[in-house]
C-alpha positions as CSV (number, residue, x, y, z in Angstrom):
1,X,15.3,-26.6,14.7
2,X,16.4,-25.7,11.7
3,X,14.3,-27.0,9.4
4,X,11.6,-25.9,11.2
5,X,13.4,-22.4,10.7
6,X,13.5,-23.1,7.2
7,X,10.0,-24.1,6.5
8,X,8.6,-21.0,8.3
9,X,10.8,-18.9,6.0
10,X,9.3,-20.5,3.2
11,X,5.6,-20.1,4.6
12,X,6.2,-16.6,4.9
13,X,7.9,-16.2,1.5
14,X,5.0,-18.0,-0.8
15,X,2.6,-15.9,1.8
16,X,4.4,-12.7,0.4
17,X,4.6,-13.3,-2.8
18,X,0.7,-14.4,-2.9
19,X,-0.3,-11.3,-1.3
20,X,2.2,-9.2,-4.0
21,X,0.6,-11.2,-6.5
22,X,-3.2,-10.5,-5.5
23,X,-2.4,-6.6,-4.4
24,X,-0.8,-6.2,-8.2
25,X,-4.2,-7.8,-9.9
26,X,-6.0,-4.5,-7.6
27,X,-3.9,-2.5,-8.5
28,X,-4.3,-3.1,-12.3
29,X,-8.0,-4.1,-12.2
30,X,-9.1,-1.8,-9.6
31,X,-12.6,0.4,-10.7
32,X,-11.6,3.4,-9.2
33,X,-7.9,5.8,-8.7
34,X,-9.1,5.2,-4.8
35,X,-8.7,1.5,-5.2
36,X,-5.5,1.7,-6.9
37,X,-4.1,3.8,-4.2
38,X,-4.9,1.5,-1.5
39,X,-3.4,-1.2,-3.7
40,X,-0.3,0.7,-4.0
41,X,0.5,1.5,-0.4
42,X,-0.4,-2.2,0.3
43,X,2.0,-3.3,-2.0
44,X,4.4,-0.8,-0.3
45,X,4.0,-2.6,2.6
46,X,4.5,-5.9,1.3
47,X,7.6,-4.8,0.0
48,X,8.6,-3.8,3.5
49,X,7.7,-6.7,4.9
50,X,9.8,-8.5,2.4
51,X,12.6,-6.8,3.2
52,X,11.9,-7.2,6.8
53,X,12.0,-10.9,6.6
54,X,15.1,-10.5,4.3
55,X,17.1,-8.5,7.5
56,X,15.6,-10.9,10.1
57,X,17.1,-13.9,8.5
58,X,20.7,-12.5,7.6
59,X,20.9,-10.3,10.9
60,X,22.0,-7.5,8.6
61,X,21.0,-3.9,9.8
62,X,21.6,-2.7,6.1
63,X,18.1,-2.7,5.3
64,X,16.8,-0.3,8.0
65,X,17.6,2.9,6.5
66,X,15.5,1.4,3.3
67,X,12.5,0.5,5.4
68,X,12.6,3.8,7.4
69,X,12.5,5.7,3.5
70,X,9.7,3.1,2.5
71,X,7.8,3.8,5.7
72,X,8.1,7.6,5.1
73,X,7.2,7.2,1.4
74,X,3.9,5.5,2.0
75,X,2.7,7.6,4.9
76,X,3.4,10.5,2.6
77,X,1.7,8.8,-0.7
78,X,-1.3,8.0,1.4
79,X,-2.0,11.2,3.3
80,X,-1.5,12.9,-0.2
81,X,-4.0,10.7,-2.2
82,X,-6.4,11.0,0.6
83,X,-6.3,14.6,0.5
84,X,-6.5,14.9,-3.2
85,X,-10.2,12.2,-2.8
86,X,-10.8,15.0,0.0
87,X,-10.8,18.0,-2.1
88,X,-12.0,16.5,-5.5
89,X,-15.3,14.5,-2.7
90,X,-15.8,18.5,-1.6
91,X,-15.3,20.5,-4.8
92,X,-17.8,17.7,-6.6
93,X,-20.2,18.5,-3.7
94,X,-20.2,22.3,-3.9
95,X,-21.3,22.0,-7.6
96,X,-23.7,19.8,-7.0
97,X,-25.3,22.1,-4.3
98,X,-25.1,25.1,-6.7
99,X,-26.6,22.5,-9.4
100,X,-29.7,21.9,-6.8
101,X,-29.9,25.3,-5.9
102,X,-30.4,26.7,-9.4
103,X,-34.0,25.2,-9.9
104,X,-36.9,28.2,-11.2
């Protein structure tokens, strides 16, 4: 049992660290700020999931507080960045209306 304990812990670590690895490439390659927000708050989740894995194997509670901060911090990260797309998408489309409007 316990090697099959240990070779699920290692699936899920090289699993991790693969996703960390392709969400960093977005995150520096991405085309657009929208793309590199996404990538960020994946990679925040990642990290939780890390540290997730981390306090399920030691049966250590001392993460929690962490995850609960991280949790916060990417809800917050992503409601702002989506507002800030929001308001740049709708003050872009009022001066292209006025642009339209302007016409002889």
């Amino acid at each position: 049992m316990s090697e099959l304990r240990e070779v699920a812990l290692a699936m899920v670590a090289g699993l991790l660290l693969a996703a960390g690895a392709l969400v960093t490439v977005r995150l520096a390659r991405g085309p657009s700020s929208l793309d590199r927000a996404v990538a960020l708050d994946t990679l925040v989740s990642v990290a939780m999931a890390g540290i997730g894995v981390q306090t399920a194997v030691r049966r250590d509670p001392f993460s929690l507080p962490v995850l609960l901060v991280l949790a916060f911090l990417g809800f917050t990260g992503s409601v702002g960045v989506a507002r800030f797309m929001a308001l740049r998408d709708e003050a872009g489309a009022g001066e292209e209306g006025a642009e339209e409007g302007a016409g002889p």
